[in-house]
C-alpha positions as CSV (number, residue, x, y, z in Angstrom):
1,X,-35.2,110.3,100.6
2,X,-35.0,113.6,101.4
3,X,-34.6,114.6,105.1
4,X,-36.2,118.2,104.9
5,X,-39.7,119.7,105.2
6,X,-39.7,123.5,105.8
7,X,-43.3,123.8,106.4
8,X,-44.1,120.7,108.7
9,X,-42.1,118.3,110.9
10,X,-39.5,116.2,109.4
11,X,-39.9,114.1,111.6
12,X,-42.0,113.2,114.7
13,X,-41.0,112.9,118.3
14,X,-42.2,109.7,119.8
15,X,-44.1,109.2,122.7
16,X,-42.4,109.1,126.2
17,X,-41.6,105.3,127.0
18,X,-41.0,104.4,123.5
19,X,-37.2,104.7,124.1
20,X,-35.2,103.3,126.7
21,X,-31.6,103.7,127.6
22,X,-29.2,101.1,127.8
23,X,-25.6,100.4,128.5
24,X,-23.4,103.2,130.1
25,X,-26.4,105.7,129.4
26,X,-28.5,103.8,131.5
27,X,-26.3,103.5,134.5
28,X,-25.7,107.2,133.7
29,X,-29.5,108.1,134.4
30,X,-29.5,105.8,137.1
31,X,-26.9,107.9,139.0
32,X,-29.0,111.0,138.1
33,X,-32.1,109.4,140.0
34,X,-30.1,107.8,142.9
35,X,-28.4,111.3,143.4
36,X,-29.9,114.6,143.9
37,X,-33.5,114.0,141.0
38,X,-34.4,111.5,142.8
39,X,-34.0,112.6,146.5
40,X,-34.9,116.4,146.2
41,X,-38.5,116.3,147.6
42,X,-36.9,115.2,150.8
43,X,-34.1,117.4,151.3
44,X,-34.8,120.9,149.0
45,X,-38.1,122.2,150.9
46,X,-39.0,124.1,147.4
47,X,-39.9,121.0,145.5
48,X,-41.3,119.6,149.2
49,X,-44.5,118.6,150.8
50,X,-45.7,122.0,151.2
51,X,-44.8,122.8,147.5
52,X,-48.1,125.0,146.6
53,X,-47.8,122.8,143.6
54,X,-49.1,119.8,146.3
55,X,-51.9,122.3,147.5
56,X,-49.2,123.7,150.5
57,X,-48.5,127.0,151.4
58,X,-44.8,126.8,149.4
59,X,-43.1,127.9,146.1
60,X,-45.9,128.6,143.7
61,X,-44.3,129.9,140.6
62,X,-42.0,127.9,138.5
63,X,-40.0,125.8,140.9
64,X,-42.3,122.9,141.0
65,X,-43.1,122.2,137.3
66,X,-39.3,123.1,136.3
67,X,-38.7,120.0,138.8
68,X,-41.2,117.8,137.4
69,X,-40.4,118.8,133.6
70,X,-37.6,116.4,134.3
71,X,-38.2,114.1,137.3
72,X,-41.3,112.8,135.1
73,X,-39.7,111.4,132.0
74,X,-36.7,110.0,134.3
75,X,-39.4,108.3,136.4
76,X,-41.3,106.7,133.3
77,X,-38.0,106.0,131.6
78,X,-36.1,104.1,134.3
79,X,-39.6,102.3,135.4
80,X,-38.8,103.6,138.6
81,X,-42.1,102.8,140.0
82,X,-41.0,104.9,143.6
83,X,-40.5,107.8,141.4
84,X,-43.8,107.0,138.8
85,X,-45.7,106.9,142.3
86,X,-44.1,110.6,143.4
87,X,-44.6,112.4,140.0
88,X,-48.4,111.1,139.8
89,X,-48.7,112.6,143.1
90,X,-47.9,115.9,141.6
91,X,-49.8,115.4,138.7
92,X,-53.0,114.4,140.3
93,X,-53.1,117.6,142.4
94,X,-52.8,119.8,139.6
95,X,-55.7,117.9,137.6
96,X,-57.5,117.3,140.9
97,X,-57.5,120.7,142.0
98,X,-58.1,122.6,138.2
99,X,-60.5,125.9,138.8
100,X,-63.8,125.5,137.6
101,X,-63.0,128.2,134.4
102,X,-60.6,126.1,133.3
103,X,-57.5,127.1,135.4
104,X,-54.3,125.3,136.0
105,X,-52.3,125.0,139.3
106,X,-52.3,126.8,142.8
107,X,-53.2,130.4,142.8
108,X,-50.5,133.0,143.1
109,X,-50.0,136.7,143.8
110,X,-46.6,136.5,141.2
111,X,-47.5,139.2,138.6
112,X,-45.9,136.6,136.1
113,X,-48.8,134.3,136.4
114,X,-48.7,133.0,132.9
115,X,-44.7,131.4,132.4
116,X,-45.0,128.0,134.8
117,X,-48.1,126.9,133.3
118,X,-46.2,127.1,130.0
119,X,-44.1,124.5,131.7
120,X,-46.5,122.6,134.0
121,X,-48.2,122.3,130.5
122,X,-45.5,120.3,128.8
123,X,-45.3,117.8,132.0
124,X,-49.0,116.7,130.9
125,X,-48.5,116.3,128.0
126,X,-45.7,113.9,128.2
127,X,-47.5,112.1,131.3
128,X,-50.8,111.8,128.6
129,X,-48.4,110.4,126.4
130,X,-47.1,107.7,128.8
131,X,-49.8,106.9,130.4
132,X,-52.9,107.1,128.8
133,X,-54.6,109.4,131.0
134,X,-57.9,110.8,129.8
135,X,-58.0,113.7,132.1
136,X,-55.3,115.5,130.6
137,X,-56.2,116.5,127.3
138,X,-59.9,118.6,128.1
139,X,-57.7,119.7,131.1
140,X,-55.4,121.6,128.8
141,X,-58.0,122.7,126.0
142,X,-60.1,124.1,128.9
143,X,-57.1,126.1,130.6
144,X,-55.9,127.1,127.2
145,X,-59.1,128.4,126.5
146,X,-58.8,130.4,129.5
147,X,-56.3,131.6,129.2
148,X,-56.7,132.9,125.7
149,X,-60.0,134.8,127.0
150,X,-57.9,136.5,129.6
151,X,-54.9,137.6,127.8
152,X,-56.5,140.6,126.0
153,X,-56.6,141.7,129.7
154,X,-53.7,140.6,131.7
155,X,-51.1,140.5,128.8
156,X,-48.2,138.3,128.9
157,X,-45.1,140.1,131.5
158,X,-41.8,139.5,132.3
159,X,-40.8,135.8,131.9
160,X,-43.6,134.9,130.1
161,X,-43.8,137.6,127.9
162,X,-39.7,136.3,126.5
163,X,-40.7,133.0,126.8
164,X,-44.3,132.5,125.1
165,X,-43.4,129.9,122.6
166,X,-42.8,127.6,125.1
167,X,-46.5,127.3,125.1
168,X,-45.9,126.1,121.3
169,X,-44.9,122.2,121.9
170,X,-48.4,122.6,123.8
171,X,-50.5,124.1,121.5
172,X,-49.0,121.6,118.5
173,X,-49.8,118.8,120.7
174,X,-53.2,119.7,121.6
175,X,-54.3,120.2,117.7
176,X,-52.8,117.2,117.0
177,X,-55.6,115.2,119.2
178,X,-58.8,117.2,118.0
179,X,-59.8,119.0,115.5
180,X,-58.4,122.4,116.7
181,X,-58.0,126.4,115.7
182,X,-56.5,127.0,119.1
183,X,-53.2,126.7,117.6
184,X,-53.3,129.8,115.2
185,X,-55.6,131.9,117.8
186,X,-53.8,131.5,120.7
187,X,-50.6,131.0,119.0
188,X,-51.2,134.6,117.3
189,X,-52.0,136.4,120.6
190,X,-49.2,135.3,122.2
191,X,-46.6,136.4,119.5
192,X,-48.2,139.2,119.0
193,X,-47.8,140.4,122.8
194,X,-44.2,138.4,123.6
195,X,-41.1,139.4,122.6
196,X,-40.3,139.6,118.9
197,X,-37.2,137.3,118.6
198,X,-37.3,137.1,114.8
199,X,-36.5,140.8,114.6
200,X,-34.4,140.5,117.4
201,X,-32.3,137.6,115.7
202,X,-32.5,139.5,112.4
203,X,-31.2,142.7,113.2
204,X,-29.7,142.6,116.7
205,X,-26.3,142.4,117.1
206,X,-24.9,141.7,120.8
207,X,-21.1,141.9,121.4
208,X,-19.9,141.6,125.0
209,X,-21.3,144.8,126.0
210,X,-23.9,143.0,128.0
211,X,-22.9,144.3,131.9
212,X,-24.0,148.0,130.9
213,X,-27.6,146.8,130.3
214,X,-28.1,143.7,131.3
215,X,-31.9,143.0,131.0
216,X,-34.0,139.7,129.7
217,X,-33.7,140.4,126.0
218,X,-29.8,139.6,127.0
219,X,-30.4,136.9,129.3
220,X,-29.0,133.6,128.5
221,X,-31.8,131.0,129.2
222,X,-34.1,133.2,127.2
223,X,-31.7,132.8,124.3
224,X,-31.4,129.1,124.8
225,X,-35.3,128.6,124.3
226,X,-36.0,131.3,121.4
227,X,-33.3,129.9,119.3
228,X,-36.6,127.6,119.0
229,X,-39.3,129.9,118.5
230,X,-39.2,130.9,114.7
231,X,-38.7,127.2,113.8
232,X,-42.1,126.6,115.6
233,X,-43.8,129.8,114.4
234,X,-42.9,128.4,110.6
235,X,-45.4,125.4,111.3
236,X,-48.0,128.2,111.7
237,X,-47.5,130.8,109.2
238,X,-46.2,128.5,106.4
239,X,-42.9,130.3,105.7
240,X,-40.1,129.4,104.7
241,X,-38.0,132.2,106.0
242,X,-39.5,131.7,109.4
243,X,-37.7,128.5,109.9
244,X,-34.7,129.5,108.7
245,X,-34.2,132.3,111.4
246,X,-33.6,129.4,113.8
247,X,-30.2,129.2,112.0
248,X,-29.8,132.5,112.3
249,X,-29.9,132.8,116.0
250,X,-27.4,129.5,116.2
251,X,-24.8,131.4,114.2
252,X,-25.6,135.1,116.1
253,X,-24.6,133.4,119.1
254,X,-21.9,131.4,117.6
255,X,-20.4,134.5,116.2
256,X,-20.5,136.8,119.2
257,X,-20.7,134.2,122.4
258,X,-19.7,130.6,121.2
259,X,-17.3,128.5,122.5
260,X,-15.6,125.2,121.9
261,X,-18.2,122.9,122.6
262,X,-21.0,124.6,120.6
263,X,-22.6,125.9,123.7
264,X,-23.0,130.2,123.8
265,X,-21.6,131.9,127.3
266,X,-23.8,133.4,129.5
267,X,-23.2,133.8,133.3
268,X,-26.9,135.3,133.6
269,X,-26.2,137.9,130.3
270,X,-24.8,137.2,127.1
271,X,-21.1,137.2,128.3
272,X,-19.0,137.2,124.6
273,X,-16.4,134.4,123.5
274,X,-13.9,134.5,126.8
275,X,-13.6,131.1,127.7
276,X,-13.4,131.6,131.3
277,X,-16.9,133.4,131.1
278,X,-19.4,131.2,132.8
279,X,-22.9,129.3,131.3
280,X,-25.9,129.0,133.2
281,X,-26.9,125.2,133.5
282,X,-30.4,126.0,132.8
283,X,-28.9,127.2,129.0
284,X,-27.9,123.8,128.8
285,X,-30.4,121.8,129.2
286,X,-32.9,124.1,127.3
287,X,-30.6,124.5,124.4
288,X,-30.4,120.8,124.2
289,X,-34.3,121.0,124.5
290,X,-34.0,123.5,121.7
291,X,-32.5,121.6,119.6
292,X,-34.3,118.3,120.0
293,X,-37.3,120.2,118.8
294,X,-34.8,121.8,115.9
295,X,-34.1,118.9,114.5
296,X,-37.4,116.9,114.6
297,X,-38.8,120.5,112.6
298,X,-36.2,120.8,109.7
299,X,-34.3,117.6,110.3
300,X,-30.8,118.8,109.2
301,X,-28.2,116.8,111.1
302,X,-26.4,119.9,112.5
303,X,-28.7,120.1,115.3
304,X,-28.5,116.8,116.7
305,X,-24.6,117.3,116.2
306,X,-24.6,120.2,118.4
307,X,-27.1,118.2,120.8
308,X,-24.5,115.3,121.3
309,X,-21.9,117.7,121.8
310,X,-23.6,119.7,125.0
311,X,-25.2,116.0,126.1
312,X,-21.7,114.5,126.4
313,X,-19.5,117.3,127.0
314,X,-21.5,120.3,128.9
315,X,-24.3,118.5,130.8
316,X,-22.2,116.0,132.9
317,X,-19.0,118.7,133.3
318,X,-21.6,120.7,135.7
319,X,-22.5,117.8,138.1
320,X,-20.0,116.0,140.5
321,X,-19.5,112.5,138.8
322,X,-22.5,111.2,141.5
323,X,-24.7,114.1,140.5
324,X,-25.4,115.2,144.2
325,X,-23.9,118.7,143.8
326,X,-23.9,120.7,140.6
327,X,-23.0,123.8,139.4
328,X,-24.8,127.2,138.0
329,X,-22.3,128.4,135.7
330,X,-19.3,126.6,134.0
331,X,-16.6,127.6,132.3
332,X,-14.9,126.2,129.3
333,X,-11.4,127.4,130.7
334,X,-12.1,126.5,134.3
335,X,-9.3,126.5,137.0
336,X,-10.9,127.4,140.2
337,X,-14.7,127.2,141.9
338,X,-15.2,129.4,145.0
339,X,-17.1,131.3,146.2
340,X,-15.6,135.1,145.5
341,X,-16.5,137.9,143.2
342,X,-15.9,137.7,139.3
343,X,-16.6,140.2,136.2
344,X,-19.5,138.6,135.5
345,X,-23.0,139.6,135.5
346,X,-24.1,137.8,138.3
347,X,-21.3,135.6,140.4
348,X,-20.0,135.0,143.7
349,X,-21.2,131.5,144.6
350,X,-22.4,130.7,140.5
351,X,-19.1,128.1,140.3
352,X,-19.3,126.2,143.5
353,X,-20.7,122.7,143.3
354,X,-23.8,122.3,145.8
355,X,-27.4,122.0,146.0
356,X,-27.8,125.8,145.6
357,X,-25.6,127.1,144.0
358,X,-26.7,130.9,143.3
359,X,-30.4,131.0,141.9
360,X,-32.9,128.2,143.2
361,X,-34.1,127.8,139.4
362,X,-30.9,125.2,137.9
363,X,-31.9,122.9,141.0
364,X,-35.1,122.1,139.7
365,X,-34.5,122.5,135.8
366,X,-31.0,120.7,135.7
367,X,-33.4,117.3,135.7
368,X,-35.4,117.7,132.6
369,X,-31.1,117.2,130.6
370,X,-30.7,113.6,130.2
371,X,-34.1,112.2,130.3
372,X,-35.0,114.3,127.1
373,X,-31.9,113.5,126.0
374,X,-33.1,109.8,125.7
375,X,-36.5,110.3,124.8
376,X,-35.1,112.3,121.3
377,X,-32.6,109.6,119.9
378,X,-34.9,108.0,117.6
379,X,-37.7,109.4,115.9
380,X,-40.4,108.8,113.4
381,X,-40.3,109.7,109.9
382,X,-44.3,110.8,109.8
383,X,-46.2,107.9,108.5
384,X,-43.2,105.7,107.2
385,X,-40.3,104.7,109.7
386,X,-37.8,105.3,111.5
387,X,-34.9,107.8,112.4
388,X,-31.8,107.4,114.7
389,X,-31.1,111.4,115.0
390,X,-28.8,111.2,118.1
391,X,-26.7,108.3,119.1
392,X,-26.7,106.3,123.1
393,X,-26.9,103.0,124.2
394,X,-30.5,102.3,123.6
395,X,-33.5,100.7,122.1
396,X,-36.8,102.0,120.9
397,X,-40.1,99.9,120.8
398,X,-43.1,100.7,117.8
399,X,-45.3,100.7,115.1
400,X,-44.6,101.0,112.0
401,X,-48.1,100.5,109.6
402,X,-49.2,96.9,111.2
403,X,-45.7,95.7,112.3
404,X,-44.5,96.0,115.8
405,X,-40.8,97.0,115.4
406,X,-38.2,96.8,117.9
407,X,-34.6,98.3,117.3
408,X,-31.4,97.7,119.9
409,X,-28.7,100.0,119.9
410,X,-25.3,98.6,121.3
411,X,-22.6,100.3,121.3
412,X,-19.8,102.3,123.8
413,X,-21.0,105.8,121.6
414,X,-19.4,108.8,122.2
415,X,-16.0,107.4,123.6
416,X,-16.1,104.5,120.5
417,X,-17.1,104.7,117.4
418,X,-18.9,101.3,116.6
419,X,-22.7,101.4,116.6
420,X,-24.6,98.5,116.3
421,X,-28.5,97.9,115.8
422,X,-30.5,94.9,115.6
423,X,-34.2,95.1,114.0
424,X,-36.7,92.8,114.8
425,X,-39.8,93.3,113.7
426,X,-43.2,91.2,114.1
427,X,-43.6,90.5,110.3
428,X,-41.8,91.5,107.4
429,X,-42.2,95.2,106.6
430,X,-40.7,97.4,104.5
431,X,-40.1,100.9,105.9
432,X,-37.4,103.1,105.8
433,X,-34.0,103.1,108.6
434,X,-32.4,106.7,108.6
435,X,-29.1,107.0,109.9
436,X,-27.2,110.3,110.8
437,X,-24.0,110.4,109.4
438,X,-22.3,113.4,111.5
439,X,-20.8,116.7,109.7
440,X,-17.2,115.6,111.4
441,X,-17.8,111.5,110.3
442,X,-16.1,111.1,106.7
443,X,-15.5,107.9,105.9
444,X,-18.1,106.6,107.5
445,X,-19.7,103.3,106.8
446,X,-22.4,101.0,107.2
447,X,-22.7,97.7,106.6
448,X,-26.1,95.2,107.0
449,X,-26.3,92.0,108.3
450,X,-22.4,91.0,107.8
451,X,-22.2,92.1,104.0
452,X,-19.2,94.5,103.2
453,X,-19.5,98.0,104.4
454,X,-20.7,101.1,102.6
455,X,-19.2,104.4,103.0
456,X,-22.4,107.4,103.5
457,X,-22.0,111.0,103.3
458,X,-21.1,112.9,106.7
459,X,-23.8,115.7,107.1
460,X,-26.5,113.5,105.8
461,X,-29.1,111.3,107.0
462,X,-28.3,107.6,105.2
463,X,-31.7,105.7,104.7
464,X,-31.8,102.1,104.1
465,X,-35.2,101.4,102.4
466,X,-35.8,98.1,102.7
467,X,-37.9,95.3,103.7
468,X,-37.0,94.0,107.7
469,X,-37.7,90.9,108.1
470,X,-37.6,89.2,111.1
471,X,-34.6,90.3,112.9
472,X,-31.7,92.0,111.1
473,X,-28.4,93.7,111.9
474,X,-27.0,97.0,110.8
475,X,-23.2,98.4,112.2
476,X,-22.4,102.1,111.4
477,X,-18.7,102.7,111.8
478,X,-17.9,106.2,112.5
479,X,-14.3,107.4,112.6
480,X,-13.5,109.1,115.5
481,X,-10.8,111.1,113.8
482,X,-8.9,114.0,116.1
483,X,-10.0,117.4,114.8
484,X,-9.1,121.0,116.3
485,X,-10.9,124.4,115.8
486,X,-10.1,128.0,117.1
487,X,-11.6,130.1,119.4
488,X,-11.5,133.4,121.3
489,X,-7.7,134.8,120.4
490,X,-7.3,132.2,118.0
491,X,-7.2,129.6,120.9
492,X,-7.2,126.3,119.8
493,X,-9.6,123.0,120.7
494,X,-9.2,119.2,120.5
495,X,-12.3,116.9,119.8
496,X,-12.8,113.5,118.8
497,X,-16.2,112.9,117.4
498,X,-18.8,114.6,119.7
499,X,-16.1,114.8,122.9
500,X,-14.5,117.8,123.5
501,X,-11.3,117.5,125.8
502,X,-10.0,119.5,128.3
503,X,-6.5,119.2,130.5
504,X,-6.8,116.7,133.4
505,X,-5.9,119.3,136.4
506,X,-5.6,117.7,139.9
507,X,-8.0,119.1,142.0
508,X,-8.6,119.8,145.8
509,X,-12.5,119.6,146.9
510,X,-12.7,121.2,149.6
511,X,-16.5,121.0,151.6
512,X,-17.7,124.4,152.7
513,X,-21.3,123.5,153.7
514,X,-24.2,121.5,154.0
515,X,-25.2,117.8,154.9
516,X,-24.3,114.4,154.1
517,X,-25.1,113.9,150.7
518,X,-25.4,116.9,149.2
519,X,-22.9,118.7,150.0
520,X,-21.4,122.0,148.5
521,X,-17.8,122.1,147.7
522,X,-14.7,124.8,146.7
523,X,-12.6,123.3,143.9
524,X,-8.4,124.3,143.9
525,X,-5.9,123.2,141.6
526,X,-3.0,121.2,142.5
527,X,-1.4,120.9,138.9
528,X,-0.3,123.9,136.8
529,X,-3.0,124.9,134.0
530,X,-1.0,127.7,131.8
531,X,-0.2,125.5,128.9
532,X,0.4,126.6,125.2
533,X,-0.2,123.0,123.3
534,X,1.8,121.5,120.7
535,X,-0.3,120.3,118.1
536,X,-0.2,119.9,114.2
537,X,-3.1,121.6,112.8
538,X,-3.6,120.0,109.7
539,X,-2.6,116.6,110.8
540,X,-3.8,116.3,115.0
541,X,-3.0,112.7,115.0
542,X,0.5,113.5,114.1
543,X,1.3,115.4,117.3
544,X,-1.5,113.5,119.9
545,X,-2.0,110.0,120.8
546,X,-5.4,108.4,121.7
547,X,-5.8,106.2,124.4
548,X,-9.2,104.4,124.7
549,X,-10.7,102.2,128.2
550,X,-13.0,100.4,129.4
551,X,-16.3,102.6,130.1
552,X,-16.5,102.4,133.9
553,X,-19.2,104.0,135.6
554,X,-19.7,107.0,136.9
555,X,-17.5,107.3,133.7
556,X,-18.1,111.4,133.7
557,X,-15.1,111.5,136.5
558,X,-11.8,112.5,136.3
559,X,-10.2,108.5,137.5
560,X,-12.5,107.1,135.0
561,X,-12.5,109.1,132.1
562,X,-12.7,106.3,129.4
563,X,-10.9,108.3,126.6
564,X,-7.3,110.1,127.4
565,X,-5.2,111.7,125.3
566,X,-1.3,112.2,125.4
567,X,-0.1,115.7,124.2
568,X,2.9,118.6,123.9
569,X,2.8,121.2,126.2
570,X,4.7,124.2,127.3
571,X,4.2,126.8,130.4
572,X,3.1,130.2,129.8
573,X,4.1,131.9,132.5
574,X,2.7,135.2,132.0
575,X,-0.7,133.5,131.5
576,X,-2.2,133.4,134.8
577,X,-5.3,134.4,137.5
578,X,-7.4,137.2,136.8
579,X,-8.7,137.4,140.5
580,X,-11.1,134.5,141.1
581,X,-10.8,132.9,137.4
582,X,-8.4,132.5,134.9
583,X,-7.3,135.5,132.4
584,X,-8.6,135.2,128.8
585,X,-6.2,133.0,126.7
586,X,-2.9,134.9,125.4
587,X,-3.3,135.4,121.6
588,X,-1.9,132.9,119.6
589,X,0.3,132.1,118.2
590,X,2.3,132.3,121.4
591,X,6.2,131.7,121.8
592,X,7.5,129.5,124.9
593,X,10.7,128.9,125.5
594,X,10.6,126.4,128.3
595,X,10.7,122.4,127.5
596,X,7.8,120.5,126.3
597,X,6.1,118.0,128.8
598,X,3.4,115.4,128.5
599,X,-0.1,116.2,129.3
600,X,-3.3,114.4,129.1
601,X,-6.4,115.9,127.8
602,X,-9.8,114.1,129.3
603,X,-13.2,114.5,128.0
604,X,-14.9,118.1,128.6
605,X,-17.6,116.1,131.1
606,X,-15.0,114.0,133.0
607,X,-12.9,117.2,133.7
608,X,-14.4,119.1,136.8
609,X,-11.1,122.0,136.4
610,X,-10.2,122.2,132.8
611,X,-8.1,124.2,130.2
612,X,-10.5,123.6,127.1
613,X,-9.5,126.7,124.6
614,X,-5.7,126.7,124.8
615,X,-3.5,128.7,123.4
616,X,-0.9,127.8,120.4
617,X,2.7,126.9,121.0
618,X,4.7,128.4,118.4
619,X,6.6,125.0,117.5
């Protein structure tokens, strides 16, 4: 079956509270709402009772539905019915309180009026989903409406006029419940007045230039939504091409900002392929929202590859392993967060761990990361079955024709490579299973209901068509095989399946402010960090040792890190600060002439201080 469809989703998102974590990724999104999600209307007075957002006299721009786009789909996912109670509350203002003309939300003097409703608009939509609610739908038809009769008038600016298609998911969803032409009329007058990111995709080129202009065509959030936007646009003007400038963008900022992990720098500005250049935490959890929609539009398994990669590796390394205290920007070569000046577009306090770290806006987006996360695995393949297009602890309850279908995903995925799903379904029905087989998996397998197992194609989605009876099993066995790339100065990077590792540094946390929880902390090292590794290049294993454990929660830590691995190192002693953060890697391959000593690398997330792009010993 083929697992592409240019012109129209591959496959279909399913509605909030159809999936549910399990395992460690449910403890994991437990920690989330028992640390700083789930207790920031008490202590962060922007998302507080006097929000605008709650009819106060507060924040009224994009603080409050940033907050909600992710403290909403935790709430409904965990069942947290504390948290369902506080997100209604939000919820019912904003319907409660809609203007008479259709619009949405508390009234505001920002000249940018038209960017949070994009947002606020993509919280009721997954609340209709969950819920049922019948005041949500005419309540966004009648503010789009709105809206489209003003925009000839008071055109899209500033934030909004970068980030229009995030009004897309919206629009889709709308003309998917009525018969609708909203979809191309509004969709056209927003693209036609925001930013042109297919041409800017196309044709421009951005090396690390980015300090002498920095502006929002360079800015790094802006990049991590648009990568979306031609994708989305394709559904509309039935190209072909359209689509494929998605890909474009992904390479354009692979080429010119990527790093190890798949993830682009950006400490505020496109920043280049330094490793100790910083990302904003809001680029990584709207990348990862980026690609979600990526690969449920063209379905190639790239996307979700990339999704694991800044799920597991990126999204926890920014949060202290209790989620209280995060970070704004991290760095893939990471050796020391204070707060002090760097040569990055916007720094001083952007490393620290706290509550606000820098801008207010990571506070209140950094939520929306693993709940979507969970809400993507699985998918629907429109009108036949189902797909499992990222992999978690988990299990998905639906429909399939007249069959109720249940699927349980057990397994210790990403630090082991055994997955295991059991499907049950009310009758027997015949429908079709897709599984991705990751680009790095070869020799993967699968095997149903105890038979022998069957290697599939890495890159691919494997479908088994069949017809479920009453409860089956199904194992896929990926090999989590050691693998190494370069990077900036021919640097080199170790991963094992989606994990990216990092050197375990010993650490000093050192609290400079705030109250009991959330606190905001200095990180030091107390290990040395200038390494050159030993490793064979063709043959990783060869040279480093795997060491797996039991997955112990909070399991993104440095003591609990459930996957170490033993390695060759040698000093570089030349290698060292470049005032507050470490100096690019030394080109490799470099020549040490000091011994070799055992190091251990720990996943990407686990490591708060890391060496991740290192560069190459010369034996």
């Amino acid at each position: 079956m083929a697992m592409t469809n240019p012109l129209g989703r591959t496959f279909n998102p399913l509605p909030l509270g159809h999936i549910r974590p399990g395992g460690w990724l449910r403890d994991q999104l437990r920690i989330q709402a028992d640390g700083l999600s789930g207790h920031l209307e008490k202590i962060w007075p922007e998302v507080g009772p006097d929000s605008a957002w709650l009819g106060g006299k507060g924040e009224n721009w994009e603080l409050g539905p940033y907050y909600l786009d992710g403290f909403l789909p935790l709430a409904y996912i965990l069942d947290d019915r504390r948290m369902i109670d506080t997100a209604r509350k939000w919820v019912d203002w904003t319907l409660e309180n809609r203007g008479a003309n259709g619009w949405l939300g508390p009234q505001t003097g920002h000249e940018d009026i038209w960017w949070p409703r994009a947002v606020m608009c993509k919280v009721l939509t997954q609340y209709a989903d969950v819920t049922g609610d019948p005041r949500v739908e005419p309540a966004i038809a009648a503010y789009i409406a709105h809206m489209t009769s003003r925009l000839p008038a008071e055109p899209l600016t500033a934030w909004a006029k970068f980030r229009w298609g995030e009004y897309l998911p919206t629009l889709l969803w709308l003309c998917g419940k009525r018969p609708c032409p909203v979809f191309e009329n509004t969709g056209g007058l927003l693209r036609s007045q925001g930013y042109d990111w297919t041409d800017h995709f196309t044709f421009f080129r951005i090396e690390d230039t980015i300090r002498e202009n920095p502006n929002l065509a360079t800015h790094v959030v802006n990049h991590a939504m648009a990568v979306k936007y031609p994708a989305l646009w394709s559904l509309l003007s039935g190209r072909e091409t359209d689509a494929k400038i998605s890909d474009t963008a992904i390479a354009m900022l692979d080429r010119f900002h990527g790093c190890a992990t798949g993830l682009f720098t950006g400490d505020e500005h496109l920043a280049g392929r330094n490793p100790s250049r910083g990302t904003e935490l809001c680029a990584v959890v709207e990348y990862m929202y980026s690609l979600g929609t990526l690969t449920s539009l063209l379905g190639g398994t790239g996307y979700a590859d990339r999704l694991e990669s800044l799920a597991y590796n990126n999204l926890p390394a920014a949060f202290t392993a209790d989620m209280w205290s995060h970070q704004y920007n991290q760095e893939a070569n990471q050796v020391l967060c204070t707060i002090a000046d760097r040569d990055w577009t916007n720094s001083n306090e952007a490393n620290i761990f706290g509550l606000e770290p820098h801008y207010k806006c990571c506070t209140a987006n950094f939520n929306q990361g693993w709940p979507k996360f969970v809400a993507g695995l699985w998918m629907e393949i429109p009108g036949l079955g189902l797909a499992a297009t990222a992999y978690g602890p988990s299990e998905v309850h639906t429909t399939v024709g007249d069959a109720q279908v249940s699927i349980i995903e057990k397994t210790d995925y990403p630090f082991k490579g055994i997955i295991e799903f059991e499907v049950k379904t009310s009758a027997p029905k015949e429908f079709p299973l897709a599984l991705r087989i990751p680009s790095w998996a070869l020799g993967a397998e699968v095997a149903q209901n105890g038979e022998s197992p069957k290697e599939v194609k890495a890159g691919t989605f494997h479908v088994i068509q069949r017809r479920w009876q009453k409860k089956e099993r199904v194992t896929l066995m990926l090999p989590l095989k050691l693998r190494v790339s370069r990077g900036f100065n021919d640097s080199v990077s170790v991963h094992r399946g989606p994990l990216t590792f990092a050197l375990r540094i010993q650490s000093e946390w050192k609290r400079i402010r705030g109250e009991k929880p959330a606190y905001d902390y200095e990180v030091y090292p107390r290990s040395e960090w200038n390494y050159a590794l030993h490793v064979d290049m063709e043959q990783p294993a060869d040279s480093i040792s795997v060491e797996e454990r039991d997955v112990k929660m909070p399991c993104f830590s440095e003591e609990r890190a459930p996957v170490v691995l033993k390695a060759k190192a040698s000093r570089v002693i030349e290698w060292g600060l470049d005032g507050a953060w470490a100096a690019p890697p030394p080109q490799s391959t470099v020549a040490v002439s000091g011994p070799a000593v055992d190091v251990e690398l720990i996943p990407y997330g686990s490591a708060k201080l890391r060496i991740t792009e290192f560069p190459l010993a010369d034996s």
